[in-house]
C-alpha positions in Angstrom: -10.4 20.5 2.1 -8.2 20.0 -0.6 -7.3 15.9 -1.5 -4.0 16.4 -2.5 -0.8 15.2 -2.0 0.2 16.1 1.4 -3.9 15.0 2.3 -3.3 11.6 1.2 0.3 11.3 2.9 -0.6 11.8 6.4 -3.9 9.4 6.2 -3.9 6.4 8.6 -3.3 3.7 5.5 -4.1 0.1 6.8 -0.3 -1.7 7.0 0.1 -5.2 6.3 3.3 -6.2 7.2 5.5 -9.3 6.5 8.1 -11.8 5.8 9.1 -13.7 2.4 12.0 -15.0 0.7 13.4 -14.0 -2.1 14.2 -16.4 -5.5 17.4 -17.3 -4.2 15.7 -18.2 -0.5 16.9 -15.1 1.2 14.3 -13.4 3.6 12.4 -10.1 2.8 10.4 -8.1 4.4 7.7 -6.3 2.9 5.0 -3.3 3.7 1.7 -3.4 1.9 -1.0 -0.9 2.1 -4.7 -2.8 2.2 -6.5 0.4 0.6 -4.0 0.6 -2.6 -3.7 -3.2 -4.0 -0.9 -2.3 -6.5 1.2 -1.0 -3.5 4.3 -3.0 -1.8 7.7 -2.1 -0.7 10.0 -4.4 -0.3 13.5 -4.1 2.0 16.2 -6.3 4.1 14.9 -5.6 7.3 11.3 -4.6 8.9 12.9 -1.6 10.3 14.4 -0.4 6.8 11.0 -1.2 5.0 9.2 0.8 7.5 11.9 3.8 7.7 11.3 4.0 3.4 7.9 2.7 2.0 7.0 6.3 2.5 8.6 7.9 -0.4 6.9 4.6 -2.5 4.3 6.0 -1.0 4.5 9.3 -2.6 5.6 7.7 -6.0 2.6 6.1 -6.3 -0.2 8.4 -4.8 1.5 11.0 -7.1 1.5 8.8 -10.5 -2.6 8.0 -8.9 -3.1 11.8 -8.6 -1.7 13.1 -12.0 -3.7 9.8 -13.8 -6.8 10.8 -12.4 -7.1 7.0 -10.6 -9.3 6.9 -7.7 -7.6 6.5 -4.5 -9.8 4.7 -1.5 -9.0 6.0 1.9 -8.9 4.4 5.1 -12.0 2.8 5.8 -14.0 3.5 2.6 -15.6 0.5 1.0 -13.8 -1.4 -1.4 -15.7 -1.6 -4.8 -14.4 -5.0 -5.3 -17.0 -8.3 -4.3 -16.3 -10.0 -1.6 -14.8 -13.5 -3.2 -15.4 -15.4 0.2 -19.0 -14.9 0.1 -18.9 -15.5 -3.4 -17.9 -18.7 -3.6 -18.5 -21.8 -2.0 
């Protein structure tokens, strides 16, 4: 199977979801993806931010894919230590 675009759109990414506020203490929410650290849309309302971080989605796979970066699916191991264990 091809691991292209389309592949990496429809795999089950690990959402993290939440709440912030902005610099002027106005609430955000946000949608991060645990398998793509650089990853994090940011909108008004949790519906909005999960109606749109799809096509950051595709933004970023695509920039990922034409770089050559290698892109960790859904429950592959990260190759970064585990700090917790780490350190005391």
């Amino acid at each position: 199977m091809a691991k292209d675009l389309d592949y990496y759109l429809n795999l089950n990414w690990t959402l993290i979801e939440g709440e912030d506020l902005d610099f002027e203490g106005k609430p955000y929410h946000y949608i991060m993806i645990e398998e793509i650290p650089s990853f994090c849309f940011c909108a008004k309302t949790i519906e909005k931010a999960r109606e749109n971080y799809k096509t950051q989605l595709k933004l970023s796979l695509t920039v990922m894919l034409e770089s050559g970066e290698q892109i960790r699916e859904p429950g592959e191991d990260s190759n970064e230590p585990d700090w917790e264990s780490l350190c005391p």
